[in-house]
N, C-alpha and C positions, 0 to 999 in steps of 0.2 A: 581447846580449854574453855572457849566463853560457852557453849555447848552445856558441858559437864558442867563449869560453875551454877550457872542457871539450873540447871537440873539438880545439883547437888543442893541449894537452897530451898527451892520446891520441895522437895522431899524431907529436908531438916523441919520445915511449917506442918506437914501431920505428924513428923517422929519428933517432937520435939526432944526427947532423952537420947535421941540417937548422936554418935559421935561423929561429928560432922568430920569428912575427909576433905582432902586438897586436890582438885584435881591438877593430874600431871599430862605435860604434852606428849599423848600415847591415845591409842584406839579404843580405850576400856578407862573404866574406874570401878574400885571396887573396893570391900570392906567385908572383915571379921563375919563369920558365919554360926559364931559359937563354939567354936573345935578347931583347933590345930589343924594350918592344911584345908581349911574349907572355907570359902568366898565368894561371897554374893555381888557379882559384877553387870555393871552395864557394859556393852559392848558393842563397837561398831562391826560388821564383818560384809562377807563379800556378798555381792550381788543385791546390793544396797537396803540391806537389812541390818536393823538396830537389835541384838538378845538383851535381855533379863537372866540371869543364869545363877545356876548353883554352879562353883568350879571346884574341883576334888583333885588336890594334887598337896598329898603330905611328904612328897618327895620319895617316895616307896611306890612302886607298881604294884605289888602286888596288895599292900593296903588301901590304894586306889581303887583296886577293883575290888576289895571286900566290901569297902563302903561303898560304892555304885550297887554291887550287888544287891547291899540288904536292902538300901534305899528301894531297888525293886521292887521287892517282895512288897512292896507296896504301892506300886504302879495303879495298880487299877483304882485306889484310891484318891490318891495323888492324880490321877488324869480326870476322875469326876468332880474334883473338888477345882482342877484348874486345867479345864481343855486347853489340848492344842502343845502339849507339851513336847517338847523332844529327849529325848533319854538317849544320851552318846557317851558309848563307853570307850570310844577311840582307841579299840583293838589297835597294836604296837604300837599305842603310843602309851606314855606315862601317865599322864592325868587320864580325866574323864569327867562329862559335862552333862548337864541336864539343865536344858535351857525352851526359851519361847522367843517366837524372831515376830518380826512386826516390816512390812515390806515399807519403807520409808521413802519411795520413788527418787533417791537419789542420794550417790555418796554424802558423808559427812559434809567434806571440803566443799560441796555445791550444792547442799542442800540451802534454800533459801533462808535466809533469817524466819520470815513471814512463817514459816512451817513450822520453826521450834516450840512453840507452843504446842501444839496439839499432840507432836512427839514426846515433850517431855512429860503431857497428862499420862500418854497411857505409861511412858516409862515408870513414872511417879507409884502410878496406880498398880500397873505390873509389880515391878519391885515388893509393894506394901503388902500385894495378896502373896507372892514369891515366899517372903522372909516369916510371914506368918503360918505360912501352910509348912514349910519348909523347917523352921525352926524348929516345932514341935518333934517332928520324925528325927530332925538331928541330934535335938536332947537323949531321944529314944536309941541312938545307934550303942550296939555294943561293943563293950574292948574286946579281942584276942588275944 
């Protein structure tokens, strides 16, 4: 939690219109992505990597994968405007993610204080390019 709180303040100082959340004692934090069902999360995960991520999970599978999909159709864009992306549509599973990892040389729980900073710049930074790039194509998705 002091992690995220720290990071979630950093991030309120360039957004300042943005709706500051709370963090809670879990591996993630995340917020409203503009659309029902879509979430722009920080995340700790395995092999001691921190994501940035779009999460797509409006509780329907298969409109899970309609919006993964169209988001596609414009991949090549989206990966020149923000390399190094990862595009995971979590075949059998329900949601499906589109995210970027950042190798953090160490779980959460034993990541050094002294580190937090530098992690939470690119989080910071990540996120800012993430919600902007991201935003746009979401406005653009269509209904079925």
């Amino acid at each position: 939690m002091e992690f995220f709180s720290v990071l979630i303040d950093k991030y309120s100082q360039i957004n300042p219109g943005w709706r500051k959340i709370k963090p809670q004692p879990q591996q993630w934090a995340g917020f409203g992505a503009g659309r029902s069902g879509l979430a722009f999360n920080w995340g700790f995960r395995s092999q001691n990597r921190l994501s940035v991520e779009l999460y797509i999970d409006t509780g329907d599978v298969d409109e899970n994968k309609r919006i993964f999909d169209q988001l596609s159709k414009t991949r090549k864009k989206i990966d020149s405007e923000l390399p190094g992306i990862s595009w995971e549509r979590l075949e059998g599973r329900r949601a499906s993610r589109i995210a970027v990892y950042k190798d953090i040389g160490a779980s959460i729980k034993s990541l050094p204080k002294d580190d937090y900073p530098k992690v939470i710049e690119w989080a910071v930074a990540m996120m800012n390019k993430f919600t902007n790039i991201f935003g746009h194509y979401i406005k653009n998705l269509q209904n079925m």
